[in-house]
Backbone atoms as SQL, in Angstrom:
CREATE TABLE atoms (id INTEGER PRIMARY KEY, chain TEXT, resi INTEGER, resn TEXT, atom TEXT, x REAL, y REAL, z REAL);
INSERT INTO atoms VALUES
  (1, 'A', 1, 'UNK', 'N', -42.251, -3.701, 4.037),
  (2, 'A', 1, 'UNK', 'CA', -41.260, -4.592, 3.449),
  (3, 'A', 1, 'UNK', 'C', -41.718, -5.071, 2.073),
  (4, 'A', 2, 'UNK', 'N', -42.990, -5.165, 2.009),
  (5, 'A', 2, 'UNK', 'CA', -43.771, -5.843, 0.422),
  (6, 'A', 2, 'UNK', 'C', -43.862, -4.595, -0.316),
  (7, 'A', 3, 'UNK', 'N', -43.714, -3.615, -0.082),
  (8, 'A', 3, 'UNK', 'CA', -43.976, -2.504, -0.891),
  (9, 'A', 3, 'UNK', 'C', -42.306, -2.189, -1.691),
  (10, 'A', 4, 'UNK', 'N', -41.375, -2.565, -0.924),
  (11, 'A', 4, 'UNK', 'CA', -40.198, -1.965, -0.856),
  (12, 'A', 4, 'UNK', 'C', -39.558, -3.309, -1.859),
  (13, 'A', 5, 'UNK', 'N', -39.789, -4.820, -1.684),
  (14, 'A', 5, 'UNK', 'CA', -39.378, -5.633, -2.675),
  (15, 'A', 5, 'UNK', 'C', -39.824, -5.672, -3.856),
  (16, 'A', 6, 'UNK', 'N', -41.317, -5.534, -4.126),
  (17, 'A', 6, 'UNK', 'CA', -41.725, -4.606, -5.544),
  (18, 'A', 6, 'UNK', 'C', -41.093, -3.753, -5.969),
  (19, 'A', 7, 'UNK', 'N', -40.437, -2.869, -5.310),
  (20, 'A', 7, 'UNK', 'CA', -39.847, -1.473, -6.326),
  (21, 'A', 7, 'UNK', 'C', -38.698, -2.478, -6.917),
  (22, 'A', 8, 'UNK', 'N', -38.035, -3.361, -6.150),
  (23, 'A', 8, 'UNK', 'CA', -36.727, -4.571, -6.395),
  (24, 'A', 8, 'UNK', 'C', -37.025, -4.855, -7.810),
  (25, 'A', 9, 'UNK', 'N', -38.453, -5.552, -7.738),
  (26, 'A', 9, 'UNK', 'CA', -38.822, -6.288, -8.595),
  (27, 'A', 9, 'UNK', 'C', -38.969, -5.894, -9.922),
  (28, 'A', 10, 'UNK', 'N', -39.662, -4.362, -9.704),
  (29, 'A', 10, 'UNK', 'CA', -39.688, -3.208, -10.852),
  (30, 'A', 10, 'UNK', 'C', -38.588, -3.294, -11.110),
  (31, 'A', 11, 'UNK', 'N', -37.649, -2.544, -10.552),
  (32, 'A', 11, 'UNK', 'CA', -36.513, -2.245, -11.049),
  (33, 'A', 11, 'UNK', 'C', -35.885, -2.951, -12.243),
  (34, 'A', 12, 'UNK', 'N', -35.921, -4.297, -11.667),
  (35, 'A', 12, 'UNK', 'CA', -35.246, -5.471, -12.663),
  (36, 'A', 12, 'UNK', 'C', -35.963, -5.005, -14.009),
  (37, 'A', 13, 'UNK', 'N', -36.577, -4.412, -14.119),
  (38, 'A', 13, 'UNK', 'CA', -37.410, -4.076, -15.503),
  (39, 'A', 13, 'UNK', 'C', -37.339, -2.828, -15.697),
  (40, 'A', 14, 'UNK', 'N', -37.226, -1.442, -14.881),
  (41, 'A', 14, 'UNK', 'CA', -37.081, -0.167, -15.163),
  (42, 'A', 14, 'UNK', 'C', -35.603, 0.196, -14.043),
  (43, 'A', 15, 'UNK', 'N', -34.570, 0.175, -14.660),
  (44, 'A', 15, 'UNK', 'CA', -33.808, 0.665, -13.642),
  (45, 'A', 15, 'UNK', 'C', -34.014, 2.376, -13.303),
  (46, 'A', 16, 'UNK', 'N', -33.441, 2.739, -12.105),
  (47, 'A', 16, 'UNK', 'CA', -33.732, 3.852, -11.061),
  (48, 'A', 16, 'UNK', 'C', -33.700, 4.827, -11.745),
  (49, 'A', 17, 'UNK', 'N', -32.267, 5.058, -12.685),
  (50, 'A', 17, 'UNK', 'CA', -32.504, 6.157, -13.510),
  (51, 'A', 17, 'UNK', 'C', -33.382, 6.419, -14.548),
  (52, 'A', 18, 'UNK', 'N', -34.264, 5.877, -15.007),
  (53, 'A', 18, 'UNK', 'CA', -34.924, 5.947, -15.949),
  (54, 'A', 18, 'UNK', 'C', -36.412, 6.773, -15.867),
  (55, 'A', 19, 'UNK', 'N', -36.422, 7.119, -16.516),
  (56, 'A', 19, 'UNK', 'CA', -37.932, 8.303, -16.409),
  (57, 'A', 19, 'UNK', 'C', -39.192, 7.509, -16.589),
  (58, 'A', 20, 'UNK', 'N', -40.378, 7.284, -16.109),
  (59, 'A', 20, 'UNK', 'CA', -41.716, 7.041, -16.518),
  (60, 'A', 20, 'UNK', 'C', -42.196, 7.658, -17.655),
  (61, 'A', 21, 'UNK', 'N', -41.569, 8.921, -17.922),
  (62, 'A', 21, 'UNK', 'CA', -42.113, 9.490, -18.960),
  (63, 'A', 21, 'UNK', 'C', -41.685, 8.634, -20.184),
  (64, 'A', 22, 'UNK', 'N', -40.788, 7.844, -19.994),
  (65, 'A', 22, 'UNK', 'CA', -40.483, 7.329, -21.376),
  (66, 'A', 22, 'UNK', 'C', -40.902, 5.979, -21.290),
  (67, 'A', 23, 'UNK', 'N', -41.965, 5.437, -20.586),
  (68, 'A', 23, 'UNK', 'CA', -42.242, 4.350, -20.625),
  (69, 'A', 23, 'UNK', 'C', -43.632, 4.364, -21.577),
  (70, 'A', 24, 'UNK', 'N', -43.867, 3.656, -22.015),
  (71, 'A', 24, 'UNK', 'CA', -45.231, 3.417, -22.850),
  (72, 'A', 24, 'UNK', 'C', -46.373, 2.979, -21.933),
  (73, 'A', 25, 'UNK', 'N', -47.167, 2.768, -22.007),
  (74, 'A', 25, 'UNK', 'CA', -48.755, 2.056, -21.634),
  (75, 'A', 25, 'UNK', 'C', -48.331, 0.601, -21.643),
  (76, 'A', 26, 'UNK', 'N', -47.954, 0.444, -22.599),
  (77, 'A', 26, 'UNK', 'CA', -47.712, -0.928, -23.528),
  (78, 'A', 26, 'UNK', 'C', -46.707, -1.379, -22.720),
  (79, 'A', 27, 'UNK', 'N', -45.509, -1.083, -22.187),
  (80, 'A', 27, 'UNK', 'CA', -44.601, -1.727, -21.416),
  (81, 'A', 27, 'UNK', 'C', -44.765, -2.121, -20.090),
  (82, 'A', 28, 'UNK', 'N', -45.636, -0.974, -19.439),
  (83, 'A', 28, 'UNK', 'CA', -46.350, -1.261, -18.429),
  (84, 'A', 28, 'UNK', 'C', -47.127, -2.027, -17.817),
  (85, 'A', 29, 'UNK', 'N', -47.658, -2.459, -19.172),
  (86, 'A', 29, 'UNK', 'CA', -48.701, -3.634, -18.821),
  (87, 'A', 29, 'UNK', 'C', -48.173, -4.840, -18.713),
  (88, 'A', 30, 'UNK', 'N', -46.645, -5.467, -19.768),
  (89, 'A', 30, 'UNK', 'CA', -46.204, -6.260, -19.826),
  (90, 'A', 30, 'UNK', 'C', -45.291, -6.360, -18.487),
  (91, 'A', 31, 'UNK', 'N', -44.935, -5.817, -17.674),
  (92, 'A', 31, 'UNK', 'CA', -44.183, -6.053, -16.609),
  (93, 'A', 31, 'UNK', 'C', -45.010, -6.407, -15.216),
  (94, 'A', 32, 'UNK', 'N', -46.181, -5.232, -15.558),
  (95, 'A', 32, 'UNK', 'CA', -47.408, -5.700, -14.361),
  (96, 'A', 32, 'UNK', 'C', -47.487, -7.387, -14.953),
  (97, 'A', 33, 'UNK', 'N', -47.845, -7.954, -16.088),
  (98, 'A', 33, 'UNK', 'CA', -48.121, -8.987, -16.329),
  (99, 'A', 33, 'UNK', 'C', -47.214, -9.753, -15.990),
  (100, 'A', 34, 'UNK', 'N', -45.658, -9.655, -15.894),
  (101, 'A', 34, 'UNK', 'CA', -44.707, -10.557, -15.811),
  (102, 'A', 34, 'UNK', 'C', -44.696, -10.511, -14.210),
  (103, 'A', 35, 'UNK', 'N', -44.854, -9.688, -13.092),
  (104, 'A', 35, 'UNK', 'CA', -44.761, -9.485, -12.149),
  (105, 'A', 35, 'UNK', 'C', -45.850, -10.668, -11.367),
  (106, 'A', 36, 'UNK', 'N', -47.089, -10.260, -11.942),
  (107, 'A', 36, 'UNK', 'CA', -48.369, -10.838, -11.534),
  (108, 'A', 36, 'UNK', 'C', -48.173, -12.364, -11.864),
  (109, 'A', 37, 'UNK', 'N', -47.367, -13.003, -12.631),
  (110, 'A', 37, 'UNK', 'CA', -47.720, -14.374, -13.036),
  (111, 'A', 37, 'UNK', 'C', -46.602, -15.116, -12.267),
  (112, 'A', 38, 'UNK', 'N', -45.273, -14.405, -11.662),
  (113, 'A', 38, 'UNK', 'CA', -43.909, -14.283, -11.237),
  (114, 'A', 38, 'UNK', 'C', -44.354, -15.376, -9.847),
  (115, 'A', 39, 'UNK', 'N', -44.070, -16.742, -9.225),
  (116, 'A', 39, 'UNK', 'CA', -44.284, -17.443, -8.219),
  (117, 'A', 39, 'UNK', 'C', -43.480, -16.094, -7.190),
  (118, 'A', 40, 'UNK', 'N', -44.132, -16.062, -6.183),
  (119, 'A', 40, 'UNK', 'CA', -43.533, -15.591, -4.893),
  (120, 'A', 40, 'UNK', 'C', -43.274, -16.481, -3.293),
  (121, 'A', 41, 'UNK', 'N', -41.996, -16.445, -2.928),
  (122, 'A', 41, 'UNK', 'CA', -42.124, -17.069, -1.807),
  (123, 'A', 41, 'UNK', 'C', -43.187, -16.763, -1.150),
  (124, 'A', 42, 'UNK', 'N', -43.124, -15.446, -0.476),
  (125, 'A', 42, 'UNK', 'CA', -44.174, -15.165, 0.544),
  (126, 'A', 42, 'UNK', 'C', -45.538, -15.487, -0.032),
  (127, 'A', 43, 'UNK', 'N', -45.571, -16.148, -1.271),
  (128, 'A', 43, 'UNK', 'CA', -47.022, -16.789, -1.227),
  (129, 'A', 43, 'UNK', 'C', -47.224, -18.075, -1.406),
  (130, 'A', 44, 'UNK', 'N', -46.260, -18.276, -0.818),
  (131, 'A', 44, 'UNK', 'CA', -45.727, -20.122, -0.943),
  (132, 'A', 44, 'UNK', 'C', -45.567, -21.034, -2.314),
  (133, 'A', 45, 'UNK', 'N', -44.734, -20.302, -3.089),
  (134, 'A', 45, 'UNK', 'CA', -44.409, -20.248, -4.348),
  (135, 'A', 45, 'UNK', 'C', -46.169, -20.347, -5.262),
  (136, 'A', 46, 'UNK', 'N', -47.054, -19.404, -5.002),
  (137, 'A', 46, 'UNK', 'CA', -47.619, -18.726, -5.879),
  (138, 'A', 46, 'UNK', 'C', -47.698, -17.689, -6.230),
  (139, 'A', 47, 'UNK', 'N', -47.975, -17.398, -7.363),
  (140, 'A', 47, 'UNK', 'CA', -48.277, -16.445, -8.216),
  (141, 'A', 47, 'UNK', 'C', -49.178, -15.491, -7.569),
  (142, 'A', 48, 'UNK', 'N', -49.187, -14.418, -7.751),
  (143, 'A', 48, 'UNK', 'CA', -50.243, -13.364, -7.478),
  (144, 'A', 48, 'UNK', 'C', -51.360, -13.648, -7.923),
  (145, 'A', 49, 'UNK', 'N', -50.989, -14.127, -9.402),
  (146, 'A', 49, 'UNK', 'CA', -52.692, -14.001, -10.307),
  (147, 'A', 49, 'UNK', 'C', -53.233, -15.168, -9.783),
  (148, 'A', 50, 'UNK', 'N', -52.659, -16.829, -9.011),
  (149, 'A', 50, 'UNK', 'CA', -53.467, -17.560, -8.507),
  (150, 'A', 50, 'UNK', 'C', -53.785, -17.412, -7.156),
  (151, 'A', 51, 'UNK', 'N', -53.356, -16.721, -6.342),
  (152, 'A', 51, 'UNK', 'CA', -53.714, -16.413, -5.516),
  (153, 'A', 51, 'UNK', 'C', -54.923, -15.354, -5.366),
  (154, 'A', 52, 'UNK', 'N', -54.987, -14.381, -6.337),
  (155, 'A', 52, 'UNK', 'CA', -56.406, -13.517, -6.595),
  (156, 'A', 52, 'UNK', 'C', -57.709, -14.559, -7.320),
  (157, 'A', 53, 'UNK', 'N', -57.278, -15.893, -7.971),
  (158, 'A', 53, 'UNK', 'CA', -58.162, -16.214, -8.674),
  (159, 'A', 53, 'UNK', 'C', -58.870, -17.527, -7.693),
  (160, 'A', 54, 'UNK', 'N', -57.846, -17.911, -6.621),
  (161, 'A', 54, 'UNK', 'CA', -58.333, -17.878, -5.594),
  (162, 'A', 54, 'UNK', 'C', -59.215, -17.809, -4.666),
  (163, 'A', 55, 'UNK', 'N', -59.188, -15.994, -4.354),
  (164, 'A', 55, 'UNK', 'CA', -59.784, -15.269, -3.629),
  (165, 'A', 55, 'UNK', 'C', -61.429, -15.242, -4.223),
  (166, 'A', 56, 'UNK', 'N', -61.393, -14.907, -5.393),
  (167, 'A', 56, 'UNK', 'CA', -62.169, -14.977, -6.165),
  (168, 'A', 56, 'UNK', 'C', -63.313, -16.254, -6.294),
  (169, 'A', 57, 'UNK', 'N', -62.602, -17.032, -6.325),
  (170, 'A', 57, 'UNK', 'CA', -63.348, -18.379, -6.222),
  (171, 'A', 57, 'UNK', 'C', -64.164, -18.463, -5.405),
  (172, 'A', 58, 'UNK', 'N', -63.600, -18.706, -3.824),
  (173, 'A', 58, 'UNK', 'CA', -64.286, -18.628, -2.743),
  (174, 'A', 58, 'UNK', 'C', -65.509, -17.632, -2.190),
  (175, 'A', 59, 'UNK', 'N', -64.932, -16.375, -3.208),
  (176, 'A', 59, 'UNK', 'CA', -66.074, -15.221, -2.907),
  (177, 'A', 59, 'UNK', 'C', -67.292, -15.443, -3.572),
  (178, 'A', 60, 'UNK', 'N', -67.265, -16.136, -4.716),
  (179, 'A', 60, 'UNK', 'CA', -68.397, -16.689, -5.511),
  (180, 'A', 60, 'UNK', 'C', -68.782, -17.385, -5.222),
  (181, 'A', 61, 'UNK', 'N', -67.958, -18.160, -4.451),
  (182, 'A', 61, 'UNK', 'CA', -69.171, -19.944, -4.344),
  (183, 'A', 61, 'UNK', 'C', -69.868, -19.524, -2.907),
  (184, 'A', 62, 'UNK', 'N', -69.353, -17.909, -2.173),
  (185, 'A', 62, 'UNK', 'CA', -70.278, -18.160, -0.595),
  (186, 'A', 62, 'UNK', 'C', -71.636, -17.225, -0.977);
């Protein structure tokens, strides 16, 4: 189901018909970035990137 609302999410930024080949590096990164900073319910209105920075935290301080 999380794999399948990402493509949703893509989409809103590359619709279906559109080729990868014509995407840049450069655009790519900006949508991963808009995606990653994007609050998500299923993470109880956080963000991906605070939720990894998070993860992160805790792995350092044990």
């Amino acid at each position: 189901a999380r794999n399948e609302n990402t493509n949703g999410l893509i989409r809103q930024y590359l619709p279906k018909s559109s080729s990868f080949d014509d995407v840049s590096n450069e655009q790519i990164e900006q949508i991963e970035f808009a995606l990653n900073h994007r609050p998500r319910k299923t993470l109880g209105w956080y963000t991906p990137s605070e939720v990894m920075a998070g993860f992160y935290t805790v792995a350092l301080a044990a």
